[in-house]
N, C-alpha and C positions, 0 to 999 in steps of 0.2 A: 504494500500500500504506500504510494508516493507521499510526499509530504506537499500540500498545497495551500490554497490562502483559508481553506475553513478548516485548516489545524495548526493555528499560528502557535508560536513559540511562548515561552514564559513574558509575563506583561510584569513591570513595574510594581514595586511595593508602593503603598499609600503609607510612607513615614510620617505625615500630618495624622495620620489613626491612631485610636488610643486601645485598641484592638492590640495585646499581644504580638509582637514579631514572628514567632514561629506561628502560631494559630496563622497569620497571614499566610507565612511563605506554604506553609502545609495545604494551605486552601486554593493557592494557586499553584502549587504542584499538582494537586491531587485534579487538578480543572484540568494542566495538559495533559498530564497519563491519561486521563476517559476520554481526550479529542485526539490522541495517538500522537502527541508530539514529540513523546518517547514511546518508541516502540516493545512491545514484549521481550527480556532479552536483553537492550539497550544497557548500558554499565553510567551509571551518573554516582557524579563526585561532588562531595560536597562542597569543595572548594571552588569548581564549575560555576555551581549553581547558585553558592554563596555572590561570584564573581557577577554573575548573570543579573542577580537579584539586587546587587550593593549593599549586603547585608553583612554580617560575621557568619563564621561560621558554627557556633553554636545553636542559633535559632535553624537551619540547616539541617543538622545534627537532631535536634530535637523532633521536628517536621517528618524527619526518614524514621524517626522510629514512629512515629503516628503512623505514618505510610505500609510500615510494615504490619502495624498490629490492624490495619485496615485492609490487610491481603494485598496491596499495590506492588512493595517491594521488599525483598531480600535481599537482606545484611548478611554478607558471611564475613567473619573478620579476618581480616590480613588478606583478603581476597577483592573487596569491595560490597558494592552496592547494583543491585540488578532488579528492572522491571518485571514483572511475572506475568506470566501468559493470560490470558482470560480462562479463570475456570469454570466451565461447565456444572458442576455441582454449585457453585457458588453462586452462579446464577439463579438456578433454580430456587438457590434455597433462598438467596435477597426478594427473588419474585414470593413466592412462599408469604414470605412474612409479609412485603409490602402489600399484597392484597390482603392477609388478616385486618391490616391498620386501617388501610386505606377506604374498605368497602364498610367498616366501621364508622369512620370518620365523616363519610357522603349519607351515610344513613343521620348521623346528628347535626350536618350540613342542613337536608331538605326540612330537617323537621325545626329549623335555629334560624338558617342565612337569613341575614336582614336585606332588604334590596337593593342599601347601597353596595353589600358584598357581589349580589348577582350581578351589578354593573360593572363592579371592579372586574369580574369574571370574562362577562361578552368584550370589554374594552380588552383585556387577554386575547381573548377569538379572535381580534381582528387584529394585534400585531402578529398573532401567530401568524395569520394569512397573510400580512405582509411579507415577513420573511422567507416563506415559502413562495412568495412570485420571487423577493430578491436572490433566490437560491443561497439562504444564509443559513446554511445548518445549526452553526456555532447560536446566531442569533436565538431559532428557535429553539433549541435544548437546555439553554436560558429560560427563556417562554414557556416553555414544556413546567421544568425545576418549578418556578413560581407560580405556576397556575394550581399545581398543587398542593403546593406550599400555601396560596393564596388560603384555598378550600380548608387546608388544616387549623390556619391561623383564624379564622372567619369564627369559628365555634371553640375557641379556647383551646385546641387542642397541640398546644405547643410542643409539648415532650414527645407526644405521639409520634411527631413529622421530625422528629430529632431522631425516636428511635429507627424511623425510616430512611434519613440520611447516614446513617451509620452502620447499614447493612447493606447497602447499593450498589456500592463504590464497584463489584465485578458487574452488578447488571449495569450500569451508565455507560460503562465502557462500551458490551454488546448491544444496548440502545442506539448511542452514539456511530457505530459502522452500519446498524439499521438503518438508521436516518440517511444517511447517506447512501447505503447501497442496498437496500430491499425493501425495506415498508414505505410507501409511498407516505408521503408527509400528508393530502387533503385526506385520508383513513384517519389518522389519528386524530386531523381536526373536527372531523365527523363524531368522533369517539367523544374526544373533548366537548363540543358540542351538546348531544346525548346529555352527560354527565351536568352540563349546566341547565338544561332543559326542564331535567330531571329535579333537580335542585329546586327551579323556577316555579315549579308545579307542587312542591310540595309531597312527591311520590319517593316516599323510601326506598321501597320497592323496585322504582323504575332504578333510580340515583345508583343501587347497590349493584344492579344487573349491570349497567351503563359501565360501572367503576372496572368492576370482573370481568368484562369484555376486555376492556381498554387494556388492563393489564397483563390478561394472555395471549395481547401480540405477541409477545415477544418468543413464548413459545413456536409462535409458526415461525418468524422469521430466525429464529437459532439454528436450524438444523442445515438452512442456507447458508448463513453465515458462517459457518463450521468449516463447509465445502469451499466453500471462496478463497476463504482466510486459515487454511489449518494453521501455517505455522505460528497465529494468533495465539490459539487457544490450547487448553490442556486440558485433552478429551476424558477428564474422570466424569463417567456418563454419572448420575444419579442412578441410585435404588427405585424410586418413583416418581412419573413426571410429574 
């Protein structure tokens, strides 16, 4: 997979933040690993990246071992530091749980959202569908992140959509070469869609079906992306799909 402009390179720290250094640098690592700006594989230094970033290298340091305990990367020591393949179990099992949360969360969405939430929502729809005429993938997967992020934070459920970002990190990556090379982007804006619809109307029911759809694309498009991309990924199949 070439390197092109929808998988730009590390961006700039914001030192005017009062947001921890490494929480930074960790957050904009962990944004190029899921956009393939390092590859599976890939050997990164912390003094690279320190260099890249204008940072020291202990916030670095700190960052890669998030990274690691996030399944992104492996530390061997006296050896370096290496990107890891996308795993297939891991996928699974982030989809897994993000549907426990999330089709939770849309059920106390339809039955909570206040309308300025629904607007914040469809206003979503429509930069989604911008970015998709401007063929911005990076954009939309942005748009994607906070539209259900949006939905979590709409009805209190802050921890929820934390415990969700914190198990994804192998499925964004197989999202992320989705986007780009099998799910067709207006499918999930359809999906998206649905989900606010649902929301709109007050249907639990429809909201949870809407949510469980949406999130078993990714099963169809995996098995594609396998074949495409092996040297991506590390085929530990799951026990159950």
């Amino acid at each position: 997979m070439e390197r092109d402009q929808q998988r730009p390179g590390l961006r700039p720290i914001d030192m005017d933040s009062s947001e921890p250094v490494a929480r930074r640098v960790f957050r904009e690592l962990r944004r190029a690993i899921v956009r393939m700006a390092f590859l599976p594989g890939q050997a990164l230094s912390e003094q690279d990246i320190a260099d890249q970033l204008g940072v020291s290298r202990q916030p670095v340091r700190e960052a890669f071992i998030k990274l690691s305990e996030a399944g992104l990367l492996l530390i061997r020591p006296q050896r370096g530091s290496f990107i890891v393949k996308i795993s297939v179990r891991q996928v699974f099992d982030a989809r897994f749980v993000r549907e426990a949360v999330e089709v939770a969360v849309v059920a106390r969405a339809a039955a909570e959202a206040a309308a300025r939430h629904i607007d914040e929502f469809r206003d979503n729809l429509k930069q989604q569908a911008d970015a998709v005429a401007d063929r911005d993938h990076g954009r939309f997967m942005e748009l994607d992140e906070a539209f259900h992020r949006a939905i979590a934070l709409s009805v209190g459920c802050d921890y929820a959509w934390r415990v969700v970002e914190e198990t994804k990190a192998q499925m964004d990556r197989a999202r992320y070469l989705s986007i780009a090379d099998t799910t067709p982007l207006p499918r999930l804006i359809a999906q998206h869609t649905a989900v606010v619809d649902a929301i709109a109307a007050h249907d639990g029911e429809a909201a949870q079906a809407a949510m469980r759809t949406h999130l078993r694309e990714i099963l169809t498009s995996l098995p594609e992306l396998e074949k495409r991309f092996p040297a991506l990924f590390n085929h530990d199949v799951p026990e159950t799909p």
